[in-house]
C-alpha positions in Angstrom: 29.6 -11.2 16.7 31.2 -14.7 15.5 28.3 -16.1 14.4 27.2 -13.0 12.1 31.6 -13.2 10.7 31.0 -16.9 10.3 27.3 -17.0 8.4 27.0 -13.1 7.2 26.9 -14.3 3.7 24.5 -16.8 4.5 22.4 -14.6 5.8 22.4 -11.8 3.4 21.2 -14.7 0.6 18.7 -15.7 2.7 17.3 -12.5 3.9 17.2 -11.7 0.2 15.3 -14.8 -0.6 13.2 -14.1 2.1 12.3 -10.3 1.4 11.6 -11.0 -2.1 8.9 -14.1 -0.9 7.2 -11.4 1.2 7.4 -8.8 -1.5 5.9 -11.4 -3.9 3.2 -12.0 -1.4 2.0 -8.3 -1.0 2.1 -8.5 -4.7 0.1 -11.4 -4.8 -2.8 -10.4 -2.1 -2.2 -6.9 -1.0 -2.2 -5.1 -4.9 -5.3 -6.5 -5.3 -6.6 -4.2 -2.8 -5.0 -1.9 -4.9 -6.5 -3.0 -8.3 -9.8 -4.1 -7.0 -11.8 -1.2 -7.3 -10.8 -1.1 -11.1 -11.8 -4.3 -11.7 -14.5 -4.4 -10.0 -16.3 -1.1 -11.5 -15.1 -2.1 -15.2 -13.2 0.6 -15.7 -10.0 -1.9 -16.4 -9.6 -5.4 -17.4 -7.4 -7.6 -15.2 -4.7 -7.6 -17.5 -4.7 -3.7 -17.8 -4.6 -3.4 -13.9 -2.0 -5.6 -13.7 0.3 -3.9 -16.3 -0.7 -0.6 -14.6 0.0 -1.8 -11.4 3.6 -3.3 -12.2 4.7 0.1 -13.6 3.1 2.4 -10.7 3.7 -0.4 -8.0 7.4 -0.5 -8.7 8.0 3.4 -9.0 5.9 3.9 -5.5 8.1 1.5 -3.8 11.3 2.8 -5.7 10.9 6.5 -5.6 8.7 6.8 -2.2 9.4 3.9 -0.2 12.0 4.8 2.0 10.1 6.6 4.9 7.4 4.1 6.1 10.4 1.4 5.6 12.4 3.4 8.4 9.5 2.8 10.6 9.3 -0.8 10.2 13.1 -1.2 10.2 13.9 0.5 13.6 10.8 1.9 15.3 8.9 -1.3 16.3 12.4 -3.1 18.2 14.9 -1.1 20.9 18.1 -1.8 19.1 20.3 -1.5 22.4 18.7 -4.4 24.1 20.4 -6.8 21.3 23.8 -5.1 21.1 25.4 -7.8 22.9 23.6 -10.4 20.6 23.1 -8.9 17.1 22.6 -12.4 15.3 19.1 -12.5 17.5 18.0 -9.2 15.3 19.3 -11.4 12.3 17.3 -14.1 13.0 14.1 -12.5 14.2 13.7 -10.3 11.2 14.5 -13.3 8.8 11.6 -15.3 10.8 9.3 -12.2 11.1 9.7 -11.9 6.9 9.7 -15.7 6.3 6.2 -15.9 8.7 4.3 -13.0 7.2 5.5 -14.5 3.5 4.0 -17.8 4.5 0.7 -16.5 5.6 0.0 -14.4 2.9 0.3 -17.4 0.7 -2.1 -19.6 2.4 -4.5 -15.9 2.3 -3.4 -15.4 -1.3 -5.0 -18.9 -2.6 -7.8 -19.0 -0.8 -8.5 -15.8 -2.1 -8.9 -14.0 1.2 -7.8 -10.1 1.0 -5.0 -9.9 4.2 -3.2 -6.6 5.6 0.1 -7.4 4.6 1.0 -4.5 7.7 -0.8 -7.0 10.3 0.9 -9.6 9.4 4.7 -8.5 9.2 4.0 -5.7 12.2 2.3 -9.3 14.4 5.9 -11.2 13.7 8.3 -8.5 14.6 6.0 -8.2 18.1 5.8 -11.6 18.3 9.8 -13.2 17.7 10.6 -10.3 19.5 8.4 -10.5 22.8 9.0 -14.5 23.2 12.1 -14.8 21.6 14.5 -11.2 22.8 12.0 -9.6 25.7 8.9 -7.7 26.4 11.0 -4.6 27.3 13.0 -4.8 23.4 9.3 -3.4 21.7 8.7 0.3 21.8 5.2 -0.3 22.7 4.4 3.5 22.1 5.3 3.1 18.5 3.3 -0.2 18.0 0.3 1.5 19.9 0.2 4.3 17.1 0.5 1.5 14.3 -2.0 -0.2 15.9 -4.2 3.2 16.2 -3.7 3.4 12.4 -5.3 0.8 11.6 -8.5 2.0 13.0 -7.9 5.7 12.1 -7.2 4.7 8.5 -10.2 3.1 7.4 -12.4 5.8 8.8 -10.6 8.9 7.0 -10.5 6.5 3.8 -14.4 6.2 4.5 -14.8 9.6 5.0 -12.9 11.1 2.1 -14.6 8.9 0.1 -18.0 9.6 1.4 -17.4 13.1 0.8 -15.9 12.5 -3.0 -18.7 10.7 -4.1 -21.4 12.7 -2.7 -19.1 16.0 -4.6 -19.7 13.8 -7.7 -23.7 13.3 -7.2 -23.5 17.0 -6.2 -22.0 18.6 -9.0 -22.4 15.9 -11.8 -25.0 13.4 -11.4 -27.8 14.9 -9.7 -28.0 17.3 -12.6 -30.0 18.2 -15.9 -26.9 17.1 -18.0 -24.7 14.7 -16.0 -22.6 14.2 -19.3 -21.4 17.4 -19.8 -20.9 18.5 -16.6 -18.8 15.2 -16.0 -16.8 16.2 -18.7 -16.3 19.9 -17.1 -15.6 18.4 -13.3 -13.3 15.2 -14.4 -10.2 17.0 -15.2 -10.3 18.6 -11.8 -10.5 15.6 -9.9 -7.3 14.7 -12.4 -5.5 17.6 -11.3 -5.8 16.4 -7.2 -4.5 12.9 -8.4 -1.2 14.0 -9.9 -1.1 17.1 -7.5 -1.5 14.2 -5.0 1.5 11.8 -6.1 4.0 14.3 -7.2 3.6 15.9 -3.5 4.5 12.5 -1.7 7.9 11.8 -4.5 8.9 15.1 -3.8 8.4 15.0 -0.2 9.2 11.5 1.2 10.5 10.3 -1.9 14.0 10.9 -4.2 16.2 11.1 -1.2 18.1 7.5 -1.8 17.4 8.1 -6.2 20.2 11.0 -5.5 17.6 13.6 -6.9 17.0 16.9 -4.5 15.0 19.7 -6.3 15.4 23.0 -4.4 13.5 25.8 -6.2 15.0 28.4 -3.5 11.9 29.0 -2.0 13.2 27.9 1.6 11.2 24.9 2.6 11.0 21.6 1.1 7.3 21.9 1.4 7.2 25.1 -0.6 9.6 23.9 -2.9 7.1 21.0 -4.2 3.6 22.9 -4.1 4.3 24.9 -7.2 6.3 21.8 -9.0 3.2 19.1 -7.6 0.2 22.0 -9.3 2.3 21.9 -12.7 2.5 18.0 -12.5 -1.3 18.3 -12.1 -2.2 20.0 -14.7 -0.3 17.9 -16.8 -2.5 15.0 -15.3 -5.8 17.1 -15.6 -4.6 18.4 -19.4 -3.9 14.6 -20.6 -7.3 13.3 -19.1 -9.0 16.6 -21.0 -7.5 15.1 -24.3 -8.7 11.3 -23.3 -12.0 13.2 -22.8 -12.7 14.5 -25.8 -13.6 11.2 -27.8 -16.2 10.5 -25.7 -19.7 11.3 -27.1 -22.6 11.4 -25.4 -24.8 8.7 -26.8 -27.9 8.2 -24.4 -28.6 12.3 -24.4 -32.4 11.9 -25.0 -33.2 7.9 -23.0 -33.6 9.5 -20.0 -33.0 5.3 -18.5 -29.5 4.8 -19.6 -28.4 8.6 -19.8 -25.4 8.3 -17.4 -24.2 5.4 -19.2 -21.8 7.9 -21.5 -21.2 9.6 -17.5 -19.5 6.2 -16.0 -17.4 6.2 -19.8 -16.2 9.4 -18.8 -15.5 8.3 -15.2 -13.9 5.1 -16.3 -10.9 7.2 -18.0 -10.6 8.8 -14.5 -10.5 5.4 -13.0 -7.1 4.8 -15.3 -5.6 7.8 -13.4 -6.8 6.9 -9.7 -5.9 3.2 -10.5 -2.3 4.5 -11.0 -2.1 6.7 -7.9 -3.8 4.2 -6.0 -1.2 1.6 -6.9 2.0 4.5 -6.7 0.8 5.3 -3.1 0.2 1.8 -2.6 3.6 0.8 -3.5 5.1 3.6 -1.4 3.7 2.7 1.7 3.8 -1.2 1.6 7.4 -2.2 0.2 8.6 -1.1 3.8 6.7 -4.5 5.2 9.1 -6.6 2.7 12.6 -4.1 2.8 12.2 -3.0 6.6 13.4 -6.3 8.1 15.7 -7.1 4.6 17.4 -3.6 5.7 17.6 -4.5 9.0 19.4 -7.8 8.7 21.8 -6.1 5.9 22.9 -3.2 8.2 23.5 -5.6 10.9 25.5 -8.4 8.9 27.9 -5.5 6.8 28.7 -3.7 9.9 30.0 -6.8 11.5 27.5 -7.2 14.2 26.4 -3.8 15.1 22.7 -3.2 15.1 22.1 1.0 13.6 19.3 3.1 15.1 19.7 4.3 11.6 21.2 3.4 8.4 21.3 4.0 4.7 18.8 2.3 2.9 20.6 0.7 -0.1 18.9 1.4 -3.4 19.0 -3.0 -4.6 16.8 -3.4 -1.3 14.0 -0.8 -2.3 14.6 -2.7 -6.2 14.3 -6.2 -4.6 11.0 -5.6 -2.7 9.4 -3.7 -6.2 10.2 -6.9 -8.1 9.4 -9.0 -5.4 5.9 -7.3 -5.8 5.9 -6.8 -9.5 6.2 -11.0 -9.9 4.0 -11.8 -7.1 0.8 -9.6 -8.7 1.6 -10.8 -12.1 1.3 -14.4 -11.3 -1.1 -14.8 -8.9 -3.1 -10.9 -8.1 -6.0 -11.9 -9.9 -7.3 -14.2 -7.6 -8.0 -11.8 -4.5 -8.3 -8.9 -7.3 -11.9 -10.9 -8.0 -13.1 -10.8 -4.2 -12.6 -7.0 -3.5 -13.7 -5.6 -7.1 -16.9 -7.9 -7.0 -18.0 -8.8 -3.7 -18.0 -6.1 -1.4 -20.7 -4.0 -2.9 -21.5 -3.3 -6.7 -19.2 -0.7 -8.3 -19.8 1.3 -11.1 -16.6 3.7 -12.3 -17.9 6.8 -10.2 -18.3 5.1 -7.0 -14.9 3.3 -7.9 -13.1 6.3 -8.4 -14.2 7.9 -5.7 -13.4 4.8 -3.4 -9.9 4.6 -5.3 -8.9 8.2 -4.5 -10.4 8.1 -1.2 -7.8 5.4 -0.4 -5.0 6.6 -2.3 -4.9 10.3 -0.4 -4.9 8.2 2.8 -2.2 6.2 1.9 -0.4 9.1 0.7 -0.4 10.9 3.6 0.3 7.8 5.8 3.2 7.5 3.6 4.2 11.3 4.3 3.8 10.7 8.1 6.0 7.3 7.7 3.1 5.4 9.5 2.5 2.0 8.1 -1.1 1.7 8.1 -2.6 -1.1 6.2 -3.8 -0.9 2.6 -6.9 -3.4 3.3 -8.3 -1.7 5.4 -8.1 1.6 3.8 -9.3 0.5 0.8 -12.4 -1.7 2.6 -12.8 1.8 4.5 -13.2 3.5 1.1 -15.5 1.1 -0.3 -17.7 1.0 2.8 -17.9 4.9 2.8 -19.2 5.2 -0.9 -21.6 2.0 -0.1 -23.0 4.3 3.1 -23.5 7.2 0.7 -26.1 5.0 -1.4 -27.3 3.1 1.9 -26.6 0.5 3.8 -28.2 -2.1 1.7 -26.1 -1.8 -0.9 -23.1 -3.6 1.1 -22.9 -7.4 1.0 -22.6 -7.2 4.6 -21.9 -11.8 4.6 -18.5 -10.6 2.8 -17.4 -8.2 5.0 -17.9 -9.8 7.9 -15.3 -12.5 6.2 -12.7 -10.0 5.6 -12.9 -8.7 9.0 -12.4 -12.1 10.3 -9.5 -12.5 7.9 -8.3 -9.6 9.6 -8.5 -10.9 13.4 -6.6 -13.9 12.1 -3.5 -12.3 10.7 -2.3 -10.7 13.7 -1.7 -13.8 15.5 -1.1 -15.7 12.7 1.8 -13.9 11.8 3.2 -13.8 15.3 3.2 -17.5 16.0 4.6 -18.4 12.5 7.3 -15.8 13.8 8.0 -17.3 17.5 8.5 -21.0 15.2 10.4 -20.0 13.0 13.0 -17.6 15.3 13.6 -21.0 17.4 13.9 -22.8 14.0 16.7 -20.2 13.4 18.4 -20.4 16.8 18.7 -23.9 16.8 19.9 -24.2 13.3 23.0 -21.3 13.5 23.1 -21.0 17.8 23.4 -18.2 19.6 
């Protein structure tokens, strides 16, 4: 308890410091994931997916951040074993965000797309079984993170495989792909803002102050008919978008779903923004979790909260954190998912994008943090399966997946270091 009087402003400026370098380094390698897809199909210029992502980044994390961040903040550690030491929580949560911040940089310039969730889930395990105790991790809870990351890439796969074969089904496998792309699209808008108004209303708006009750009993009920309106309002604006697009290639049977991917590539502007809203929701908790953490601990003098109230400036530090880190240095990793993985035209990207997105969304519902990476490789895979497996640059993947393997530990020895660091630096 003395030590957390005497430094408690100390460490709330360093915590902050800290949070934002891990928020800057999801912006800087996890977006990408985000954005990829975009890129990668041609749907959006780097600059327009970064601009898109900033906006839709900032309001995921702002407006529907705060569930998965509970889960990150006090479902990994038992808070009771440290009640007698609350600076070690201080100091392990400062290392875990200061270790996964460092290792996303080294990832982030060699250009190698990282879960951001692997690396800040690997230091909290690791500061906290070499540092506190084996018994201080609910190993239950990290178990069903762990079980996430393996569930999530197969239902990203799988929603995607089954979007893109709806979209060879019903609009490219037919005597006039053009026009019955331009019938289709506007439902597939609908699901997308269906999709993110559902999570906001949901998950998100609790610490904005905003609570919409339409009298209909549950919250659930409350948001369907509110969620189908915000659709429509998605699918009606992507109608108008529609409309200038001609169909120039009617009669050259070799390029005649050229005007199709035009079409699909003002979708991809829509999925591109619930992929990075949903994106944002899910993955500020691996920057604010810990920042919460070490602020609850240090402004009630000591004591460590099963639960507290998530200030509003932490959620606004970890979207800015984010915001800066994609802006200055996203492109890099946006390059190796949009182009390497397998060749992506704006159908298959949309259908990869929304794949992902839904799964992220409902992750984000659940309060599970499940990694973006390998939802979105998951998506990518399952359309690349749905046109065969030769279409996947299988050398690339097996690079991310190593990428993968490495984080984990990575992240939980630059957390062990840098939790001694800390200890020896304030005591204990």
């Amino acid at each position: 308890m003395e030590i957390i009087a005497q430094y408690g402003s100390v460490f709330l400026i360093m915590a902050c410091l800290f949070g934002f370098f891990m928020a800057w380094g999801i912006g800087a390698n996890d977006v990408a994931n985000a954005m990829g897809t975009s890129v990668g199909s041609r749907a959006l210029t780097i600059k327009q997916a970064i601009l898109i992502a900033m906006v839709f980044e900032f309001l995921g994390a702002y407006l529907a951040g705060g569930e998965v961040t509970s889960t990150i903040r006090k479902g990994i550690i038992d808070p009771a074993v440290m009640e007698g030491n609350p600076e070690l929580m201080v100091y392990g949560m400062m290392s875990a965000l200061l270790a996964a911040g460092t290792w996303l940089l080294i990832a982030s310039l060699k250009g190698w797309p990282v879960s951001t969730t692997h690396s800040i889930v690997g230091a909290i395990v690791g500061f906290a079984a070499v540092g506190i105790s084996v018994d201080a991790i609910h190993w239950g809870k990290v178990g069903g993170i762990v079980a996430s990351w393996v569930v999530s890439p197969v239902l990203a796969g799988s929603i995607s495989f089954g979007l893109f074969m709806s979209v060879k089904i019903f609009i490219l496998d037919t005597e006039d792909p053009f026009h019955r792309a331009k019938k289709f699209i506007p439902v597939y808008m609908w699901m997308v803002g269906f999709m993110i108004s559902m999570v906001t209303l949901l998950k998100g708006l609790k610490h904005v102050g905003l609570d919409i009750d339409l009298g209909l009993g549950s919250k659930f009920a409350n948001a369907l008919p509110i969620s189908a309106l915000m659709g429509l309002a998605v699918a009606g604006l992507g109608a108008l978008l529609l409309r200038n697009i001609k169909d120039d290639h009617h009669h050259d049977l070799e390029n005649r779903f050229d005007s199709v991917e035009r079409v699909f590539a003002v979708l991809m502007v829509f999925t591109a923004c619930s992929m990075a809203f949903a994106h944002g929701s899910n993955d500020v908790a691996n920057a604010v979790g810990p920042l919460a953490a070490i602020v609850s601990t240090v402004q009630s003098g000591g004591e460590i909260a099963a639960k507290s109230v998530m200030p509003w400036w932490i959620l606004m530090v970890g979207g800015v954190g984010i915001v800066v880190g994609l802006a200055t240095y996203g492109w890099k990793v946006i390059t190796t998912v949009g182009r390497k993985i397998t060749e992506l035209t704006p159908s298959r990207g949309f259908a990869a994008e929304l794949g992902a997105a839904s799964t992220v969304v409902l992750a984000s519902a659940t309060g599970l943090p499940i990694s973006t990476t390998h939802t979105l490789v998951g998506a990518v895979l399952g359309v690349g399966f749905a046109r065969g497996i030769a279409a996947l640059n299988l050398r690339v993947i097996g690079t991310i997946f190593m990428s993968w393997l490495i984080t984990l530990p990575a992240g939980a020895g630059l957390a062990i270091l840098f939790f001694f660091v800390f200890k020896g630096i304030f005591g204990t």
